[in-house]
PyMOL Python script that loads the backbone (N, CA, C, O; Angstrom):
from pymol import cmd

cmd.read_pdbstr("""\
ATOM      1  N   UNK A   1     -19.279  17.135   1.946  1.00  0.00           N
ATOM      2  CA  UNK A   1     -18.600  15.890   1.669  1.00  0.00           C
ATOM      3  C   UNK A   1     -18.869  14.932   2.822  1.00  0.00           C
ATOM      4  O   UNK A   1     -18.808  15.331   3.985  1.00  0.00           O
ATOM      5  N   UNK A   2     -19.181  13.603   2.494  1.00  0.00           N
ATOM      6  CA  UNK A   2     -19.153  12.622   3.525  1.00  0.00           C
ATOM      7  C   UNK A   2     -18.213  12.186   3.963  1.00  0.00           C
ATOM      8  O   UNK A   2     -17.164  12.492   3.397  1.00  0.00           O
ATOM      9  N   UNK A   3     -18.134  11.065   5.442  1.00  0.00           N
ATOM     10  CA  UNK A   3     -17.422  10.334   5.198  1.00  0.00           C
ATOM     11  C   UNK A   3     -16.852   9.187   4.122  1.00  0.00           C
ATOM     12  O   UNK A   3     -15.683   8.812   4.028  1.00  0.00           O
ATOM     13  N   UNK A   4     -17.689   8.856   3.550  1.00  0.00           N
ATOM     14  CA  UNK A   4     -17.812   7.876   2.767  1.00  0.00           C
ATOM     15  C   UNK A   4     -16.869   8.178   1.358  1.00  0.00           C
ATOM     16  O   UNK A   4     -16.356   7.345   0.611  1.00  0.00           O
ATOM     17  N   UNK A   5     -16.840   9.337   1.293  1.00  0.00           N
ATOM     18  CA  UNK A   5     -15.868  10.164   0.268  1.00  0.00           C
ATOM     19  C   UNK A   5     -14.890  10.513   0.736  1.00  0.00           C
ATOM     20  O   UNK A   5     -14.188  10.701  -0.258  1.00  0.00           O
ATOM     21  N   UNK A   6     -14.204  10.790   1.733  1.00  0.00           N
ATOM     22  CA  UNK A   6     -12.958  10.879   2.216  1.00  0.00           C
ATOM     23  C   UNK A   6     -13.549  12.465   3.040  1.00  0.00           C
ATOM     24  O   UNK A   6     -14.545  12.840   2.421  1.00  0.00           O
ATOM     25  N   UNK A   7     -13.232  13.393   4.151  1.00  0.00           N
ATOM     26  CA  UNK A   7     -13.006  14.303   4.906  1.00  0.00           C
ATOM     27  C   UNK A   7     -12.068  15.029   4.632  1.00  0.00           C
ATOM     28  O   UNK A   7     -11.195  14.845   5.480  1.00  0.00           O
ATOM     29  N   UNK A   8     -11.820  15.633   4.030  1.00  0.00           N
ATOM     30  CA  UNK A   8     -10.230  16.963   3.487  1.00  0.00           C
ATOM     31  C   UNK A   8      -9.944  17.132   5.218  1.00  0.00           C
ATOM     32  O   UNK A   8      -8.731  17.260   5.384  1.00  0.00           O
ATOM     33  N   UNK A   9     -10.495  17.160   6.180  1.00  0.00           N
ATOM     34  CA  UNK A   9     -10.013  18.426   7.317  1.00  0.00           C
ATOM     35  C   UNK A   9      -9.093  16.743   8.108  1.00  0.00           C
ATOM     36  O   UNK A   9      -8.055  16.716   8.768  1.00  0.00           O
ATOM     37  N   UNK A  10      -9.912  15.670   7.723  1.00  0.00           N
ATOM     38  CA  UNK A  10      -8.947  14.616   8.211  1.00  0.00           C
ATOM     39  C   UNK A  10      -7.857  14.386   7.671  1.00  0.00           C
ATOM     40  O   UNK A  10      -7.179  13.508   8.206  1.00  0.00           O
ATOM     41  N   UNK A  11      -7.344  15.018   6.541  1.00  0.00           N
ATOM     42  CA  UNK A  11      -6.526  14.617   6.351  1.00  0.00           C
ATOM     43  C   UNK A  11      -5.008  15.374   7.006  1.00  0.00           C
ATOM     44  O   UNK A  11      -5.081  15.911   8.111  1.00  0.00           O
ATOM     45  N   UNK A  12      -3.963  15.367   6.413  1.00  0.00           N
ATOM     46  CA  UNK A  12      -2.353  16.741   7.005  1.00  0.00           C
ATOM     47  C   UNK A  12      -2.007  16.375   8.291  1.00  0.00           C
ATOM     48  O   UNK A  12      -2.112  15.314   8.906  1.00  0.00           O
ATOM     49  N   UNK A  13      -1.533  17.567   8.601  1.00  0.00           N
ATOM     50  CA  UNK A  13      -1.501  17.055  10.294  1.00  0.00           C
ATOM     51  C   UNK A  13      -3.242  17.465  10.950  1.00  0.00           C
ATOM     52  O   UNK A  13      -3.462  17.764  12.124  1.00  0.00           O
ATOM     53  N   UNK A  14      -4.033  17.399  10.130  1.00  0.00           N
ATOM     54  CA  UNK A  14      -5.280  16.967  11.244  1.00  0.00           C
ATOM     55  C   UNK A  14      -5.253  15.211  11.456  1.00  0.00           C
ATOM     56  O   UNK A  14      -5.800  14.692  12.429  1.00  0.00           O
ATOM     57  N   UNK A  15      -4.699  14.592  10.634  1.00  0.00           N
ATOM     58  CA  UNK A  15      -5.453  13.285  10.562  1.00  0.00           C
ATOM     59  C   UNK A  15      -4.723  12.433  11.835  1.00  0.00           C
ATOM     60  O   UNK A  15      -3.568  12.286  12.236  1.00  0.00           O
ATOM     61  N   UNK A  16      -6.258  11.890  12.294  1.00  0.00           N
ATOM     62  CA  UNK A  16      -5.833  11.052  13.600  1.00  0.00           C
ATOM     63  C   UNK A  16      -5.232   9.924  13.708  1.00  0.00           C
ATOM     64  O   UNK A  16      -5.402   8.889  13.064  1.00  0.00           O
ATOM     65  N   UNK A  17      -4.450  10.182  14.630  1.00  0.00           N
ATOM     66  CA  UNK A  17      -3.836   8.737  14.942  1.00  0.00           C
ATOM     67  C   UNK A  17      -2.096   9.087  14.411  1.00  0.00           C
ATOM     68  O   UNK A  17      -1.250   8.211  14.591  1.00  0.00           O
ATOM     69  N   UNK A  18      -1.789  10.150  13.897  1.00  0.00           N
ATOM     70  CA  UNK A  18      -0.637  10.692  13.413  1.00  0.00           C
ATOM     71  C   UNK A  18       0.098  11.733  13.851  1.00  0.00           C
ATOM     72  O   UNK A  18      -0.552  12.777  13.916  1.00  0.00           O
ATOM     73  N   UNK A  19       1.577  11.837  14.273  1.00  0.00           N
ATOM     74  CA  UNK A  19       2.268  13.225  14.559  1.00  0.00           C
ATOM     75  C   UNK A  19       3.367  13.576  13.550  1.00  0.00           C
ATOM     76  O   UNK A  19       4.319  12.933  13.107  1.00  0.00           O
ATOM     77  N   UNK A  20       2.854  14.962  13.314  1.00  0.00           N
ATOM     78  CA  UNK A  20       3.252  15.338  11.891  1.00  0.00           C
ATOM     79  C   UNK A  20       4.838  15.802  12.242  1.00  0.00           C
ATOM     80  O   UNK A  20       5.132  15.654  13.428  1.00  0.00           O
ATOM     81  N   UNK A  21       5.792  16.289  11.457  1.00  0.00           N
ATOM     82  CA  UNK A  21       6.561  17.070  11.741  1.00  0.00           C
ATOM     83  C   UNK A  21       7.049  17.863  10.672  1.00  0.00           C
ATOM     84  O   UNK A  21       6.334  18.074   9.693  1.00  0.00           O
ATOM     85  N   UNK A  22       8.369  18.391  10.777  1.00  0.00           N
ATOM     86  CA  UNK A  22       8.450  19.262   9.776  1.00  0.00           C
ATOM     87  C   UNK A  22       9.779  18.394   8.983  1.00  0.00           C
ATOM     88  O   UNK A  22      10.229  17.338   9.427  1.00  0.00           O
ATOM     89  N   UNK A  23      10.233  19.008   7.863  1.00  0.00           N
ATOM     90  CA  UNK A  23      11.620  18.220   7.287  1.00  0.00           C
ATOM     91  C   UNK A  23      12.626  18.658   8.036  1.00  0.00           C
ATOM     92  O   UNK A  23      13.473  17.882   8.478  1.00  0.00           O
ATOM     93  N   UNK A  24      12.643  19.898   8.252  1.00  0.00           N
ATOM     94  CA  UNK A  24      13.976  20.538   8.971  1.00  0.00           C
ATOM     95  C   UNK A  24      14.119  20.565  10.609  1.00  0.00           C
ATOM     96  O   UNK A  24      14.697  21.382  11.326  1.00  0.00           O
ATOM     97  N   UNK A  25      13.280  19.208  10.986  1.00  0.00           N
ATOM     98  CA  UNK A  25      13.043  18.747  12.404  1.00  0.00           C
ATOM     99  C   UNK A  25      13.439  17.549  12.384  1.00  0.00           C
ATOM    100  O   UNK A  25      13.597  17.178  13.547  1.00  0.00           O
ATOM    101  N   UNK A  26      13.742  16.549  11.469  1.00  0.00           N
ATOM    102  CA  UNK A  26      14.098  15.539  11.088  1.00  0.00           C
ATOM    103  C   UNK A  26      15.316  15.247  10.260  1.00  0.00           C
ATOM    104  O   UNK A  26      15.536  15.607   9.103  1.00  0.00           O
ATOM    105  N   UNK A  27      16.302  14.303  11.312  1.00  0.00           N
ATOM    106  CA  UNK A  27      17.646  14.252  10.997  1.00  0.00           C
ATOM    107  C   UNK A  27      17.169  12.738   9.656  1.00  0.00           C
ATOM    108  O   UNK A  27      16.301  11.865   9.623  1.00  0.00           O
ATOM    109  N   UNK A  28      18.079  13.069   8.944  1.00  0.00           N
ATOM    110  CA  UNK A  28      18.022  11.819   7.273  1.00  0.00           C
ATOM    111  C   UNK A  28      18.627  10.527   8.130  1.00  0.00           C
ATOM    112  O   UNK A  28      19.709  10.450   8.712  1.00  0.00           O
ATOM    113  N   UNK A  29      17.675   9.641   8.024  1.00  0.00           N
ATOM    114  CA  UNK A  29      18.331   8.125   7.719  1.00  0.00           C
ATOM    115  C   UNK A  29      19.073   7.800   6.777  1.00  0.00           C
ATOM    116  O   UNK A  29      18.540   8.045   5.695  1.00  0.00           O
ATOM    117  N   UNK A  30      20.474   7.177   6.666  1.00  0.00           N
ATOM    118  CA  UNK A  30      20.583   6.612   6.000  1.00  0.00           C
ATOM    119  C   UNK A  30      20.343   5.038   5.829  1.00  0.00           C
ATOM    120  O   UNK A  30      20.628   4.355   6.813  1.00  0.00           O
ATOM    121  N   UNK A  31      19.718   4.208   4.384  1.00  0.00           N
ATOM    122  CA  UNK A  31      18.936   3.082   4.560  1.00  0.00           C
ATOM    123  C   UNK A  31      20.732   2.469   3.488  1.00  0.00           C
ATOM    124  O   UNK A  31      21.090   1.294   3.562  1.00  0.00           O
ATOM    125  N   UNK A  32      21.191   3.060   3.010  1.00  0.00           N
ATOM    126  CA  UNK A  32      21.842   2.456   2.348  1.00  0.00           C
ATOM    127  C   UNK A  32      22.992   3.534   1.617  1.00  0.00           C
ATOM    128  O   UNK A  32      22.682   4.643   1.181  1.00  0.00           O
ATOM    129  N   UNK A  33      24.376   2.955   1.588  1.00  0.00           N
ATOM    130  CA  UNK A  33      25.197   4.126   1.043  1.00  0.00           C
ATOM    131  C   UNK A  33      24.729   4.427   0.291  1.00  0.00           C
ATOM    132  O   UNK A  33      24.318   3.764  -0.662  1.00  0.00           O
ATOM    133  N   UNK A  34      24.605   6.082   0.587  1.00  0.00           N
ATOM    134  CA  UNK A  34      23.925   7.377  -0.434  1.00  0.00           C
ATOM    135  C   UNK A  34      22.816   6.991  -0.937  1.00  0.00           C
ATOM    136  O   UNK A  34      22.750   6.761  -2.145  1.00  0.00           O
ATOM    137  N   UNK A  35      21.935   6.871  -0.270  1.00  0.00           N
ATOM    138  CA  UNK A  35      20.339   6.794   0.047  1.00  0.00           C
ATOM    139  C   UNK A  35      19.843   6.649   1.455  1.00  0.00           C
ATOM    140  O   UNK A  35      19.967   5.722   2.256  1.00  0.00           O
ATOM    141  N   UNK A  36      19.186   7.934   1.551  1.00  0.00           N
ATOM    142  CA  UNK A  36      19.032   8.506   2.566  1.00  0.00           C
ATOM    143  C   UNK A  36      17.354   8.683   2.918  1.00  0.00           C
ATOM    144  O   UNK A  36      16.783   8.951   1.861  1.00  0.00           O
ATOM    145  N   UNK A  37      16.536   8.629   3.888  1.00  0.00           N
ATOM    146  CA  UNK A  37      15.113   9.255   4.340  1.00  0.00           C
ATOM    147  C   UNK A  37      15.244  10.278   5.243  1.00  0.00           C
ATOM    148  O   UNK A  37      16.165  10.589   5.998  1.00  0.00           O
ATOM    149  N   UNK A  38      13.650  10.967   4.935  1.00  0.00           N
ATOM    150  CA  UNK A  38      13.141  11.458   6.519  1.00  0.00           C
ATOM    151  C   UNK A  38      12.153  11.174   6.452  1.00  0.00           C
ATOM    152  O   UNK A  38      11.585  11.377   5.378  1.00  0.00           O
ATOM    153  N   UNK A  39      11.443  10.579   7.514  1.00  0.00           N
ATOM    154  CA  UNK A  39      10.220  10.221   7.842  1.00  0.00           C
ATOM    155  C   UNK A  39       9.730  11.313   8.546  1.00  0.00           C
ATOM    156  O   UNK A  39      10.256  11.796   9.550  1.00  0.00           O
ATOM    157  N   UNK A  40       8.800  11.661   8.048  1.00  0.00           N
ATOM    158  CA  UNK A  40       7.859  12.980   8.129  1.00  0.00           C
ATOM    159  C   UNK A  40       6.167  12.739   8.917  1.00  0.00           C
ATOM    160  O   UNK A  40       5.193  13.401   9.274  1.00  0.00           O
ATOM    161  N   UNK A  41       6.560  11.613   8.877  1.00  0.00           N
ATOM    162  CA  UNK A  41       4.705  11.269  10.020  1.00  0.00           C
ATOM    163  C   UNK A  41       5.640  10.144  10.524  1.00  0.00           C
ATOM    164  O   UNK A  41       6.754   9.906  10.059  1.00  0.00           O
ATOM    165  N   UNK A  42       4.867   9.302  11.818  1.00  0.00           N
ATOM    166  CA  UNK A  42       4.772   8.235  12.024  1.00  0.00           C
ATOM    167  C   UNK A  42       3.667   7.971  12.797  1.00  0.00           C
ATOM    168  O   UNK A  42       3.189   8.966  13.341  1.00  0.00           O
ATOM    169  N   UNK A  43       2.955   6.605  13.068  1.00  0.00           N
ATOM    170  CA  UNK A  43       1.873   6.427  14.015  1.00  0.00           C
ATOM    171  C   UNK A  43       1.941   5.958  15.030  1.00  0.00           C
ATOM    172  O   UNK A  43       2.432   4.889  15.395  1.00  0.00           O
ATOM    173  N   UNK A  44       1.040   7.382  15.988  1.00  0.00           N
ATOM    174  CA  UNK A  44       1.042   7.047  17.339  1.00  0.00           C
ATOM    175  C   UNK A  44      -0.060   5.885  17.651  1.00  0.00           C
ATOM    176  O   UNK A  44      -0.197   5.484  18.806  1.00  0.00           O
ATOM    177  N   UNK A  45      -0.775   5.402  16.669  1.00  0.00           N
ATOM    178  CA  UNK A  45      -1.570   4.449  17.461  1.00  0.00           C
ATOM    179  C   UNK A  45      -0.791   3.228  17.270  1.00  0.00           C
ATOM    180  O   UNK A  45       0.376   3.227  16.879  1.00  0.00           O
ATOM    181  N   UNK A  46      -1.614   1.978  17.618  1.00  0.00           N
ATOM    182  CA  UNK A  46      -0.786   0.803  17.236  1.00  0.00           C
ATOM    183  C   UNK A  46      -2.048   0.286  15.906  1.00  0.00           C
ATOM    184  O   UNK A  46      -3.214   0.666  16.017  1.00  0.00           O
ATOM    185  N   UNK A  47      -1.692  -0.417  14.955  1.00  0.00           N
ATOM    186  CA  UNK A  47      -2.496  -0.980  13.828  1.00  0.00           C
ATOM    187  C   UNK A  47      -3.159  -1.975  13.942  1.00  0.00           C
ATOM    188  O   UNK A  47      -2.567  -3.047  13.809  1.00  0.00           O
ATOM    189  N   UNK A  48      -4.933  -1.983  14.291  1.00  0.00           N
ATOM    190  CA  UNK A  48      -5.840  -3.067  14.254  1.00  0.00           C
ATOM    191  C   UNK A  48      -5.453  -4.014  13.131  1.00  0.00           C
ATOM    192  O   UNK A  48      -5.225  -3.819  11.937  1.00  0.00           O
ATOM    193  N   UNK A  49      -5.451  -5.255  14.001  1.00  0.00           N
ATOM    194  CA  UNK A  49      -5.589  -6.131  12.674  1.00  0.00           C
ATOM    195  C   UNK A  49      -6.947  -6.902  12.519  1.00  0.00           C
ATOM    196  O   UNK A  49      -7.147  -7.605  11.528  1.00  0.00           O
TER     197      UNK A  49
END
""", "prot")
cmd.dss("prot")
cmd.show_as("cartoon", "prot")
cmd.util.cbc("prot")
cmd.orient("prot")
């Protein structure tokens, strides 16, 4: 597979620029009464514009 087609091994917690975690490492946001997240990646780089 190319790049040009996407890389499987880049993707999960291989993919760069990302720190993965687990669900049961991550306390729930709540965004709104009784609706709740967990954010499960976020990015360590900052975003080219």
């Amino acid at each position: 597979m190319t790049a040009a087609h996407g890389d499987p091994a880049q993707c999960g917690p291989n993919a760069p620029g990302y720190a993965w975690r687990s669900a049961a490492d991550v306390d729930p946001i709540e965004l709104f009464p009784g609706v709740t997240i967990q954010p499960l990646w976020e990015a360590t780089m900052a975003r080219k514009r």
